[in-house]
N, C-alpha and C positions, 0 to 999 in steps of 0.2 A: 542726824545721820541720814543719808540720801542713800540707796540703789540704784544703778546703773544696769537696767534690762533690757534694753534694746535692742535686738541683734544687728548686729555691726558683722562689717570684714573690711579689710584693709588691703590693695590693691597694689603690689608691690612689683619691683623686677627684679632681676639678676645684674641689672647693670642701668646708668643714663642713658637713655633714648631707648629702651624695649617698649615705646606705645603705651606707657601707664593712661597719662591724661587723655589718648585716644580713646582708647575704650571705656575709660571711665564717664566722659562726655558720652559714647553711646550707651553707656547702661543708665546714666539716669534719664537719659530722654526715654527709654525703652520702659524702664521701672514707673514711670510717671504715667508713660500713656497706658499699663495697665493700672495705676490707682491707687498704686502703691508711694505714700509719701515717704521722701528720700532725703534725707539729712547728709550732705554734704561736706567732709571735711579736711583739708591736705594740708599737709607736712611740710611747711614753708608759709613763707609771706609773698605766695605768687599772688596778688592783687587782681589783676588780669583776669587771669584764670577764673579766681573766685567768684570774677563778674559774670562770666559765661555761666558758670556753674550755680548762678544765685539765678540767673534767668530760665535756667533750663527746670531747674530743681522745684522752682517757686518757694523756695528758703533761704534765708541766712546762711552762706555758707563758712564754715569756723576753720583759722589758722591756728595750725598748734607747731609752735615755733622753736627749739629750746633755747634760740641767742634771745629770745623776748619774755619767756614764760617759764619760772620753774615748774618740780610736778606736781604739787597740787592746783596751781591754776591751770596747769595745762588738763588737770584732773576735772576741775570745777568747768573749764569749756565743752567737756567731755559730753559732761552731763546734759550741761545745755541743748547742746545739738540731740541729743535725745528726746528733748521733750519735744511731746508731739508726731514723733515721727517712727514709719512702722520700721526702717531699717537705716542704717550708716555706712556710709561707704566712703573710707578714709582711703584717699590717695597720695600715696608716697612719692618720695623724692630720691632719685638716685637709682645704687644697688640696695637692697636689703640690709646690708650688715655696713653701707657707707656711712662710717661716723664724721665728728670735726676731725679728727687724727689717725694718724696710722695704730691701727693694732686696738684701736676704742670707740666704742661702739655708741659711744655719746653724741645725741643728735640722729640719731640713723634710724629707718623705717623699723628696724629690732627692738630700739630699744621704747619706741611708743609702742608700740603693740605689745610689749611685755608690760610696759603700764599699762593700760588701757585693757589689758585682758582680750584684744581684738583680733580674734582669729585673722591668719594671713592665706590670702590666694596669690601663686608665686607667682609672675607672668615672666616669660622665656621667648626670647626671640629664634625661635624652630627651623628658622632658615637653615637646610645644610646639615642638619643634623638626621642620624638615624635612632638606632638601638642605643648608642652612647649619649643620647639624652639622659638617658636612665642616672648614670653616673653621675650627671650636673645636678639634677633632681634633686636624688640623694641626698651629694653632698650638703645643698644648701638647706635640706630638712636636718638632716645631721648636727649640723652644724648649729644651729640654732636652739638649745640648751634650753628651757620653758617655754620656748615659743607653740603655739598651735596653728600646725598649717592644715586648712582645710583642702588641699587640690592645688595643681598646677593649672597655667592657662598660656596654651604658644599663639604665637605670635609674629605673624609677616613671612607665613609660610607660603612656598609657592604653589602657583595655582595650577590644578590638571585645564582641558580642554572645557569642562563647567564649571569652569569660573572656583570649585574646590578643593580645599589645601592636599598639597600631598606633598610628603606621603599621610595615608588618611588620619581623624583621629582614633580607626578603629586599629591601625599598625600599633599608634604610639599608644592606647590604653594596654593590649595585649602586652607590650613590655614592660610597661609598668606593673602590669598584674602580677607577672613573672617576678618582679621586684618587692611585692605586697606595699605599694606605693599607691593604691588607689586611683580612679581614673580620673581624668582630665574634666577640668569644668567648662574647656573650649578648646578648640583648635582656628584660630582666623588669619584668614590667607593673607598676604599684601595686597592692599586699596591705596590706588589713585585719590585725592580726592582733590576738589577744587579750591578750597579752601584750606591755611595752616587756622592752628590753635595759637593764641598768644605767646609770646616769650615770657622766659619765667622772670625776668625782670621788670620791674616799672618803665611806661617811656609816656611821657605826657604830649610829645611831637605830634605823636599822628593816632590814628584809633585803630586798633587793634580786637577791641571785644564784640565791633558789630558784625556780626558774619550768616550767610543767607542761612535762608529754615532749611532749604534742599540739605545742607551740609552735616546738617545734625538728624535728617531723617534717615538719610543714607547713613551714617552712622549705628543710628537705630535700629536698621534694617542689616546690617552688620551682625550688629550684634546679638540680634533675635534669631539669625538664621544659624551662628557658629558657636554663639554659647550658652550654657544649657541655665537660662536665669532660674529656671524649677529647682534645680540643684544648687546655687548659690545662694538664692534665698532661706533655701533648708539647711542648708552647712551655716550660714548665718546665724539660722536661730537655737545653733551651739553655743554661742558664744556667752562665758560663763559671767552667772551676775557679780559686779565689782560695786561695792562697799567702799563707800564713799564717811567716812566715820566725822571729818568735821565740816562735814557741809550740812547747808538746810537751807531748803531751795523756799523762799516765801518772797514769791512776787510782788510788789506792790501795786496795788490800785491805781486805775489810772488815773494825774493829776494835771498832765501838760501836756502840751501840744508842740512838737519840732519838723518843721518843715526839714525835709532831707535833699538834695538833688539827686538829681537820677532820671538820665536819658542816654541818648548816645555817645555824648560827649562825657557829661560827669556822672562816671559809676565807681569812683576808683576809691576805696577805703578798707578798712579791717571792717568787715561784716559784724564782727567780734563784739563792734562798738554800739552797733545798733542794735543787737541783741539786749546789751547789757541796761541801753538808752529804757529798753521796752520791760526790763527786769523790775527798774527803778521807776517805772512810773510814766515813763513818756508814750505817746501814741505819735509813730513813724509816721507821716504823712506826705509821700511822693512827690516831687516837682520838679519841672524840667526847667533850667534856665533859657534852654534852647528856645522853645514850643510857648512857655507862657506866657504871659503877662502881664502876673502880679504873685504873690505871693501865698499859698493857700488861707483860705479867712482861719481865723479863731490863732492860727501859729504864736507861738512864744520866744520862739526860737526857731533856727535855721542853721542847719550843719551843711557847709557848702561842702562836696566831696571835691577830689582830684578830678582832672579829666583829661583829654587833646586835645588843649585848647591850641596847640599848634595847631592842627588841622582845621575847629570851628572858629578862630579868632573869629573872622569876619561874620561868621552867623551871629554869634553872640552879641558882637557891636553894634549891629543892625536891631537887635532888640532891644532900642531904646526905653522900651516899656517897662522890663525887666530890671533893665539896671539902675531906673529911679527908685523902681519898687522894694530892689535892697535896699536903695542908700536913702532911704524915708523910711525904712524898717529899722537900720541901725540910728538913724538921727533921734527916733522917736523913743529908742533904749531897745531896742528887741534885742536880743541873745544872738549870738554869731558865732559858730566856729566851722573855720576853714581852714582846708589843707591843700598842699600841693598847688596846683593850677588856679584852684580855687584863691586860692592868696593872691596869686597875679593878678584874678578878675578883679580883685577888691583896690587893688591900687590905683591912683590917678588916671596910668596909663602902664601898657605891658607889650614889649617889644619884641618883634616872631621873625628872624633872618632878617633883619634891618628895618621892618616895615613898622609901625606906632599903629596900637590899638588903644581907643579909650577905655578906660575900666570904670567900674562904680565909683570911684573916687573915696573912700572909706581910709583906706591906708595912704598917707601922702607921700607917697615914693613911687618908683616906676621899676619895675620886672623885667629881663633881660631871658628868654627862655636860651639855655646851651645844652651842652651834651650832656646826657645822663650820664652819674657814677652810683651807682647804689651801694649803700653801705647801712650797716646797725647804727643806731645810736642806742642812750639814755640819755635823758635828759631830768634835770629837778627843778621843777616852779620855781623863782625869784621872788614873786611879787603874789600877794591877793588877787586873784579872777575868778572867772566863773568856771574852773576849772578848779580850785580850791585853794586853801591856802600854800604860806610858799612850804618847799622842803616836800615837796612830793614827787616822787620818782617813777616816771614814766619810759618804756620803750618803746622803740619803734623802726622805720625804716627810712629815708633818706633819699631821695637821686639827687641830690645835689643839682638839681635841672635849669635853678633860678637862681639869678644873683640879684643884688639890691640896691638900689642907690637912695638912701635915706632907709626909715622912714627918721624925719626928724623931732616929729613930738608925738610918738608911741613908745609906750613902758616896752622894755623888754621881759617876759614872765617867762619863757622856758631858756634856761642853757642846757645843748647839746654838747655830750661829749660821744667822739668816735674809737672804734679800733682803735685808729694809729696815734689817739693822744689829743689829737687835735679838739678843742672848743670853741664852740661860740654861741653866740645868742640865735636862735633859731627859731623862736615861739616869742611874739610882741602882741601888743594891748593897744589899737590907734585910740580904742575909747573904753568907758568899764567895762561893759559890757558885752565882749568882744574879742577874741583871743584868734591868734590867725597864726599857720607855721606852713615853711614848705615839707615840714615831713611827714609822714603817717603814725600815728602813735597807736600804739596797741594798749586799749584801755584796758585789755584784758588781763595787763599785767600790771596795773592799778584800779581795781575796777571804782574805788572810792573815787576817783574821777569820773565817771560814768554819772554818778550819784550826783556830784556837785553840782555838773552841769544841768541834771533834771532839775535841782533844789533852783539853780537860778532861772531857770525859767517857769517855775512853777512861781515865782515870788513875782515874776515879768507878768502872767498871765494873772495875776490876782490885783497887781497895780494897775492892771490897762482895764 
C-alpha cells in the first residue's frame, strides 16, 4: 500500500476555452523559477501540450485519460507524478462537469478530481460580468457533491487605463464574502500575446511545441502579478492524503540504457511511457536526431518519438550521419521502438506534399504524410516482440497522418481496433528486434509493456 501526499490542485473552467492551459503554462514557469518542483499533469492525450509542459516543468509530464486508462491506473499515474515533487498541478479539459455524455459525468475534470482527491480551483472567464458572478460561482460549487473547491480564478477581464482587471478583484472578493464563498486566488486581465499554445490535437505537419522564452516569461509575469501563488500553494497543501491500498511503488535498479529522441522536431509521446521506462530499470538518455551524429554510446535501445517531420524533412535528410547511425544500430540487433513520424523516418523513403525524402531504410516501404484524423484505439500484440508476448492489450491514440505502401517482409505484431469498428494492423516488426507504429500507445494502461521492452534491452546490453 502506497500514500499519495503531495499537494496537488486541479485547474479547471466553467466551460472550453476559459484559459485553462494559459495560465497553467504561466504557473509552472512561475512555480519553477521560485524552486518549487512541479509535477505536471492533464486530462487528455494533448501530446503537444505535454511537450511544452515537460520543457517548462523540467519533468515528465503524466496523461490521465479515461478512453485509455481505468481508475486504478489512472490512480497508479497519480502517484507517479508525485514522486519527487513538491506540488501537482493537474490541468483539465473542457467544463468542470463535461463528461463523454449528456447528464454523466464520466471522463470529466469532476470526476478525476473526485478520484484523485485533488482539490479544484474553478477558473471563470470575468469578462462582463458583475455581482452575478456570485450565482455562477455558487452554482458550480453547489453543484459538485464531494468535490473540494479551494477558490475561484477569473479570467480575460478587461483592463482599466493600468493595464488592471476591472472591475477590481477587491469588488469581486467583497461579494463573494457577502456569499461566504471565499476570496479569489486571482483575477487576470486579457493579454495579447505573440505567440498561441499547441492544439489539443496531434499534427505531425509542422511544429507546434517550439515557441520563444519572451512567451512563457510574459506569461510568468502574468501570472505572478494577478494571482496570489502564496495562496495556491497553501490551499494546495489541503489536499487530503489518498490511500492507494494495492499499489507498492519499488523501482527497479538501473539495468539499461535507451536512447530517446527529443529536440525540436521529435518530442511527441505519452511522457507516461518514459516514466514507467525509468520505473523498470531503464536510464532516459536524450538525443536529437536533428543535431547529432550518432547515437548516445553505451545505448541498448532507442525509442524514436513522433515529431514534424513535415516541417524538418529536409533537416533530417541532410543528416546523413544520423541515419546510418540508426540503421547500423538496428542491423547490429539494437532495440527500436518508434511512433508516429518516427516510423516514416525508418522507412526506405517518406513522402511530404509530393516531394521524396530518404529515410534510414530499416522498414522496406515508403510513408505518405496526409491529413490528420485523430482518434482512440486498442490494440493486442499478434506476434512475440520486444514489447512482449502476443495477447497484450494496449491503448492509445492515432492521427491516422501516414499511409503505407508495403512493408512487404515485416511481421505485423499490433492490431488496431477503432471507435467506429474498423481494424487493422497498425504495429509491424521489419526485424526482432524492432517494433514500429504510427500510433501513440499509452503504456500506462499496460504498463507490463513498459517492463518488456526494458527486459529486451537489458538482454541487448548484456549481448554487445
Amino acid at each position: 500500500m502506497e500514500t499519495l501526499t503531495t499537494p496537488r490542485v486541479m485547474l479547471s473552467g466553467i466551460r472550453e476555452g476559459a484559459g485553462k492551459k494559459l495560465l497553467a503554462t504561466g504557473l509552472i514557469h512561475e512555480l519553477r523559477r521560485r524552486g518549487i518542483s512541479i509535477s505536471c499533469v492533464v486530462r487528455d492525450s494533448c501530446l503537444l501540450q505535454t511537450a511544452v509542459f515537460r520543457r517548462l516543468a523540467g519533468r515528465y509530464c503524466i496523461c490521465l485519460d479515461s478512453h485509455l486508462l481505468d481508475d486504478s491506473q489512472m490512480l497508479y499515474q497519480s502517484y507517479m507524478a508525485g514522486v519527487g515533487a513538491d506540488l501537482i498541478l493537474v490541468t483539465g479539459k473542457g467544463g468542470l462537469y463535461d463528461g463523454n455524455s449528456p447528464g454523466d459525468l464520466k471522463g470529466s475534470d469532476a470526476e478525476l478530481a473526485e478520484l484523485t482527491l485533488t482539490p479544484i480551483i474553478l477558473l471563470v472567464d470575468g469578462q462582463g460580468w458583475g455581482n452575478s458572478l456570485v450565482a455562477l460561482i455558487k452554482g458550480y460549487f453547489d453543484y459538485g457533491e464531494g468535490l473540494k473547491f479551494i477558490g475561484a480564478c477569473l479570467n480575460k477581464l478587461k483592463r482599466d487605463n493600468q493595464g488592471c482587471p476591472t472591475p477590481s478583484i477587491d469588488f469581486f472578493n467583497r461579494c463573494l464574502k457577502e456569499a461566504s464563498l471565499g476570496e479569489l486566488i486571482g483575477a487576470v486581465p486579457a493579454v495579447s500575446l505573440e505567440a498561441d499554445l499547441p492544439p489539443a490535437d496531434v499534427c505531425q505537419s509542422k511544429v507546434f511545441t517550439s515557441l520563444p522564452r519572451s512567451f512563457f516569461v510574459e506569461l510568468g509575469n502574468l501570472v505572478n502579478k494577478f494571482i496570489d501563488i502564496d495562496l495556491l500553494i497553501e490551499r494546495a497543501e489541503t489536499a487530503s492524503s489518498l490511500r492507494l491500498e494495492n499499489l507498492t511503488y519499488s523501482p527497479l535498479p538501473r539495468r539499461t540504457r535507451i536512447a530517446v529522441s527529443d529536440d525540436s522536431c521529435f518530442n511527441i509521446c505519452f511522457q507516461d511511457n518514459l516514466v514507467l521506462l525509468k520505473y523498470f530499470g531503464a536510464e532516459i538518455v536524450p538525443f536529437s536526431p536533428l543535431a547529432d551524429q550518432k547515437i548516445p554510446a553505451g545505448s541498448a535501445g532507442v525509442y524514436l518519438t513522433g515529431g514534424a517531420l513535415g516541417e524538418y524533412a529536409t533537416a533530417i535528410s541532410n543528416n546523413d550521419l544520423m541515419l546510418k547511425a540508426i540503421r547500423e544500430f538496428a542491423n547490429s540487433g539494437g532495440v527500436i521502438f518508434s511512433e508516429g513520424a518516427a516510423s516514416a523516418l525508418l522507412c526506405d523513403k517518406y513522402i511530404i506534399n509530393g516531394d521524396q525524402y530518404p529515410g534510414v531504410g530499416v522498414i522496406p516501404a515508403a510513408a505518405t504524410l496526409k491529413q490528420p484524423k485523430q482518434s482512440y484505439f486498442e490494440s493486442i500484440t499478434m506476434e512475440d516482440s520486444i514489447l512482449g508476448p502476443p495477447g497484450l492489450v494496449l491503448r492509445g491514440i492515432d492521427t491516422r497522418e501516414f499511409s503505407l505502401s508495403g512493408p512487404d517482409r515485416a511481421v505485423m505484431v499490433l492490431q488496431m481496433k477503432y471507435p467506429d469498428g474498423e481494424k487493422h494492423f497498425g504495429g509491424f516488426s521489419p526485424g526482432a528486434q524492432i517494433v514500429s507504429s504510427f500510433g501513440f500507445c499509452h503504456m500506462g494502461s499496460n504498463p507490463v509493456v513498459a517492463r518488456h521492452l526494458v527486459d529486451a534491452c537489458e538482454v541487448n546490453s548484456k549481448l554487445g
